[in-house]
C-alpha positions as CSV (number, residue, x, y, z in Angstrom):
1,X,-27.2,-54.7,-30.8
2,X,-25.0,-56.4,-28.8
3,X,-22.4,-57.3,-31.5
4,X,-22.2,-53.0,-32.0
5,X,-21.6,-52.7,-28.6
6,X,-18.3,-55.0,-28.4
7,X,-16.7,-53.2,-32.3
8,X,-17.2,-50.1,-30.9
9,X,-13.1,-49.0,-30.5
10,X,-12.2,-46.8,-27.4
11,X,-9.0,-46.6,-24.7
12,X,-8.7,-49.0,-21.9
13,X,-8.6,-47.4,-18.2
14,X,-4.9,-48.5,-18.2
15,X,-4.4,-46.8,-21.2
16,X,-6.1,-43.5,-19.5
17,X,-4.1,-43.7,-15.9
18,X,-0.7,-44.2,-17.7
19,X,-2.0,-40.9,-20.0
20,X,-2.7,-39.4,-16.7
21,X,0.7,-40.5,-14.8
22,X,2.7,-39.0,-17.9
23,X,0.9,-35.8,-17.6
24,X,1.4,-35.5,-13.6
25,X,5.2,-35.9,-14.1
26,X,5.5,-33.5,-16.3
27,X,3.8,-30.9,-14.3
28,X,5.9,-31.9,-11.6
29,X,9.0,-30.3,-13.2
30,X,6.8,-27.9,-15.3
31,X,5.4,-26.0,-12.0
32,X,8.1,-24.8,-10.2
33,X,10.2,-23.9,-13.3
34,X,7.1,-21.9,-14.7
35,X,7.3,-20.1,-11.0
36,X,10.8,-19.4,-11.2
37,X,10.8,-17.8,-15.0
38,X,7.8,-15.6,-13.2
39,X,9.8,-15.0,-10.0
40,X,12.8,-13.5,-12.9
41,X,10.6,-12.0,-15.0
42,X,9.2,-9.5,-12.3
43,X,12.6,-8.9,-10.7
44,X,13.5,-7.7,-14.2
45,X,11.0,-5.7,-14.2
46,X,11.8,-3.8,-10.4
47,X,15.1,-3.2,-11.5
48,X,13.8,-1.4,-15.1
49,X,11.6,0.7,-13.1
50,X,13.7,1.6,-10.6
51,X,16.4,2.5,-13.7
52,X,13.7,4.7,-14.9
53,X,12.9,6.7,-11.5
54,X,16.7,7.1,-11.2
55,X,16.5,8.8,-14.6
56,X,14.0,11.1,-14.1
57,X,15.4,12.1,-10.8
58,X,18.4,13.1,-12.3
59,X,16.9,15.0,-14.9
60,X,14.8,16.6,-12.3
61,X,18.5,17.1,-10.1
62,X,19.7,18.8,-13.3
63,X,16.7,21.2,-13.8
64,X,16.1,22.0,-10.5
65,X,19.2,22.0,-8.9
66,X,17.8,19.6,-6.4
67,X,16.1,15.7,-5.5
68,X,12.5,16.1,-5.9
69,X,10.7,15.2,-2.4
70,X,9.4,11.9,-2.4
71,X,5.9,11.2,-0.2
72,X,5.1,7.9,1.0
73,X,1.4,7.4,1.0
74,X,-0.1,4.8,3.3
Protein backbone atom coordinates (compact mmCIF):
# COMPACT_ATOMS: atom_id res chain seq x y z
CA UNK A 1 0.00 0.00 0.00
CA UNK A 2 2.57 2.15 0.75
CA UNK A 3 4.47 1.81 -2.61
CA UNK A 4 0.79 3.31 -4.25
CA UNK A 5 0.90 6.00 -2.03
CA UNK A 6 4.46 7.53 -3.06
CA UNK A 7 3.47 6.89 -7.51
CA UNK A 8 0.52 8.57 -6.90
CA UNK A 9 1.51 12.07 -9.25
CA UNK A 10 0.14 15.47 -7.82
CA UNK A 11 1.51 19.41 -7.59
CA UNK A 12 3.86 20.39 -4.91
CA UNK A 13 2.70 23.37 -2.47
CA UNK A 14 5.38 25.49 -4.21
CA UNK A 15 4.03 24.60 -7.37
CA UNK A 16 0.36 25.72 -5.89
CA UNK A 17 1.55 29.27 -4.15
CA UNK A 18 3.51 30.30 -7.36
CA UNK A 19 -0.06 29.30 -9.33
CA UNK A 20 -1.65 31.43 -6.67
CA UNK A 21 1.00 34.54 -6.78
CA UNK A 22 0.49 34.55 -10.70
CA UNK A 23 -3.06 34.77 -10.33
CA UNK A 24 -3.00 37.70 -7.54
CA UNK A 25 -0.86 39.75 -9.99
CA UNK A 26 -2.95 39.60 -12.52
CA UNK A 27 -6.00 40.67 -10.71
CA UNK A 28 -4.06 43.38 -9.45
CA UNK A 29 -4.08 45.14 -12.85
CA UNK A 30 -7.24 43.30 -13.91
CA UNK A 31 -9.53 45.07 -11.04
CA UNK A 32 -9.25 48.50 -11.42
CA UNK A 33 -9.12 48.35 -15.31
CA UNK A 34 -12.38 46.17 -15.17
CA UNK A 35 -13.75 49.24 -12.82
CA UNK A 36 -12.73 51.84 -15.15
CA UNK A 37 -14.28 50.09 -18.53
CA UNK A 38 -17.57 49.94 -16.06
CA UNK A 39 -17.05 53.59 -14.84
CA UNK A 40 -17.08 54.41 -19.16
CA UNK A 41 -19.54 52.24 -19.97
CA UNK A 42 -22.29 53.87 -17.66
CA UNK A 43 -21.15 57.43 -18.56
CA UNK A 44 -21.97 56.38 -22.15
CA UNK A 45 -24.90 55.45 -21.21
CA UNK A 46 -26.03 58.97 -19.17
CA UNK A 47 -25.06 60.83 -22.04
CA UNK A 48 -27.38 58.40 -24.60
CA UNK A 49 -30.25 59.00 -22.33
CA UNK A 50 -29.96 62.37 -21.80
CA UNK A 51 -29.58 62.63 -26.01
CA UNK A 52 -32.88 60.88 -25.98
CA UNK A 53 -34.86 63.25 -23.39
CA UNK A 54 -33.44 66.12 -25.42
CA UNK A 55 -35.17 64.56 -28.42
CA UNK A 56 -38.33 64.04 -27.27
CA UNK A 57 -38.41 67.42 -25.62
CA UNK A 58 -38.01 68.92 -28.79
CA UNK A 59 -40.42 67.01 -30.52
CA UNK A 60 -42.75 67.85 -27.69
CA UNK A 61 -41.41 71.94 -28.15
CA UNK A 62 -42.38 71.43 -31.81
CA UNK A 63 -45.99 69.99 -31.14
CA UNK A 64 -46.80 71.94 -28.48
CA UNK A 65 -45.31 75.02 -28.95
CA UNK A 66 -43.75 74.68 -25.56
CA UNK A 67 -41.11 72.58 -22.90
CA UNK A 68 -43.14 70.05 -21.29
CA UNK A 69 -43.03 70.57 -17.23
CA UNK A 70 -40.73 68.38 -15.67
CA UNK A 71 -41.61 67.15 -11.76
CA UNK A 72 -39.02 66.03 -9.56
CA UNK A 73 -40.38 63.30 -7.32
CA UNK A 74 -38.65 62.68 -3.98
Amino acid sequence: MPATIRNQQGFTLFELIAVMLIIGVLATFAIPEYTSYRAKACNSASASDLKNLKTGMESYMMENQEYPVVVAYR
